[in-house]
N, C-alpha and C positions, 0 to 999 in steps of 0.2 A: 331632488336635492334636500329638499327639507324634510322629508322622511327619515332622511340618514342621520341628518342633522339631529332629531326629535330622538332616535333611536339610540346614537350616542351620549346624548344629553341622559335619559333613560338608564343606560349603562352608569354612567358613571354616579349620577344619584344611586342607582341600587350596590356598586361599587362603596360608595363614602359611608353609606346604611351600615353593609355588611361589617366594615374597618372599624363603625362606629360599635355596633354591637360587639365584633368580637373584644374592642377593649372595654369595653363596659363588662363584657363576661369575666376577662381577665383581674379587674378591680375587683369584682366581686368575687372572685377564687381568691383574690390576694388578702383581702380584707377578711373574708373566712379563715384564712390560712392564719393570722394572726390572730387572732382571737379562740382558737383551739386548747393551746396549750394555756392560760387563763381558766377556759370555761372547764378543764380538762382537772384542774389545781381545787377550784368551789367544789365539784361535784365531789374529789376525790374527800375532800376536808370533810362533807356531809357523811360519808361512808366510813373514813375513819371514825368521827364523833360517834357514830353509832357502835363500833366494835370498840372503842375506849370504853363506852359503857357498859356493852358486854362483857367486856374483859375484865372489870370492875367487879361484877354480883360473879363472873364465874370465876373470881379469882386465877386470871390464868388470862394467856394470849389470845385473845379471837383475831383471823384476819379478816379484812374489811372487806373481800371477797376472795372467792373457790381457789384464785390461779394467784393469789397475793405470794409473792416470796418476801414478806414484813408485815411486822403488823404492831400498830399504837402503841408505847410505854407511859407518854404520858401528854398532859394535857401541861401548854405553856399561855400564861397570858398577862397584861400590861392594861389594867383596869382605866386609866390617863387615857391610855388610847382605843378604849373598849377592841381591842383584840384578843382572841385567843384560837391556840393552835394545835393539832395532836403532832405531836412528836414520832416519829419511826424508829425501832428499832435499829435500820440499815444503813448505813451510812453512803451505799453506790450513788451514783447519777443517777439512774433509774430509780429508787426510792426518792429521791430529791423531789421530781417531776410530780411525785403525791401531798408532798410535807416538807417540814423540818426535821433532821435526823440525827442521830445521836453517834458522832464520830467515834470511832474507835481508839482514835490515838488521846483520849483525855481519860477523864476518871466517867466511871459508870456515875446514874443518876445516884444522890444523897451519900457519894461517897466522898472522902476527904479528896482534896485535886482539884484538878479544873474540869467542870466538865463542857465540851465543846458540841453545841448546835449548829447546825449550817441548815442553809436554803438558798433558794432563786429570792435574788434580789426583784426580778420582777412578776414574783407572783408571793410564795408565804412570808419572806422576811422584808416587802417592799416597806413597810413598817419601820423600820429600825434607823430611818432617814428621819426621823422625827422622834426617836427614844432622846431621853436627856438624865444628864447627872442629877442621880434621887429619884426616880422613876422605880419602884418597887416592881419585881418581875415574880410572876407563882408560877410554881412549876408542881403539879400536881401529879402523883405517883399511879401508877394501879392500887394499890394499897389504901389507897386515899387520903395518906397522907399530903401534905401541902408543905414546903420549902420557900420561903421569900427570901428574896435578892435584889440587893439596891442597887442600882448604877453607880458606879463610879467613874466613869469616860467612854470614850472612844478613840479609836485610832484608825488611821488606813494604813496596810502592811502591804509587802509584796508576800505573799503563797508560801515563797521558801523562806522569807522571815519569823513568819508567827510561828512561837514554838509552846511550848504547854509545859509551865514550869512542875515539878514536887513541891507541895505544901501541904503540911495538915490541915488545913481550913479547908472549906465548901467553896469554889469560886464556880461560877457562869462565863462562858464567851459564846457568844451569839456570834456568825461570821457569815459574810456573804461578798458576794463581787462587788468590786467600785468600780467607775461611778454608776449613783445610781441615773436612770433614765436611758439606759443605754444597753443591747444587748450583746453587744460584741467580746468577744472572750479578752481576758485581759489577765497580768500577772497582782492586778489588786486586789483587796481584800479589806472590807469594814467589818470592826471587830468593836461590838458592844462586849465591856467588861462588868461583870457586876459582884458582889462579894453576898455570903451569905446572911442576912439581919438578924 
């Protein structure tokens, strides 16, 4: 009788082991799993930085690698908050997941209009939860030339509100999903505004 006894005792410890292990494997998939699309965002920013540079002395578009459908325009950065960031040509979801990218529906870079940035609020533009009014932004060309831009607010908009006015002046929107800390899709939107200095 106590054999059995011993045997099931046995069982059910190698039982509790196994349940333990496999959620411990599970936490550690899940914990991996989040941390991908981050480590995924640095490594891409190092590969950009280097074909911005390239694309600098070679006067012309390098992409940051072989199967790239995008490739750097320019370099953005907020010295306050020692960041800076390359810029994408492309404005898809899929270029987003490398950078910040240069919308289509605004004015192209150093031209008169708005021009409109976006990114993942939590990887390149998680930053802009801490921009403030009078925060200088440089927005640095291939050409080499450099554009500064002061802050002058923010707002949270819903998606189908923020629109992109006609002006002759240089304006900046930087825009990303609200709230920040959160990944869930949502119809909001922070929107750093900045004017040309």
């Amino acid at each position: 009788m106590s054999r059995v006894i011993r045997q099931r005792s046995v069982a059910r410890r190698r039982l509790v082991s196994a349940l333990c292990i496999t959620v411990a494997c599970a936490g550690v998939l899940h914990l991996c799993a989040g941390t991908i699309v981050p480590a995924k965002a640095v490594v891409a920013q190092i590969l950009l930085e280097r074909a911005f540079e390239r694309s600098i002395v070679a006067h012309a578009l390098q992409k940051p690698w072989p199967w790239a459908d995008m490739a750097p325009i320019a370099r953005v950065s907020i010295k306050r908050l020692d960041v800076s960031r390359i810029v994408l040509d492309g404005g898809s979801g899929q270029a987003m997941a490398f950078g910040p990218t240069l919308l289509s529906g605004g004015a192209r870079l150093g031209e008169p209009g708005v021009t409109v940035l976006a990114a993942h609020r939590d990887t390149h533009f998680r930053f802009l939860e801490r921009v403030r009014a009078g925060d200088v932004i440089d927005v640095e060309a291939l050409d080499g030339a450099v554009r500064h831009y002061r802050v002058t607010g923010a707002a949270v908009v819903r998606w189908d509100r923020f629109a992109v006015i006609d002006t002759p002046l240089s304006h900046l929107a930087l825009s990303t999903c609200y709230p920040f800390g959160t990944v869930e899709r949502g119809p909001l939107r922070y929107i750093v505004y900045a004017d040309e200095a």
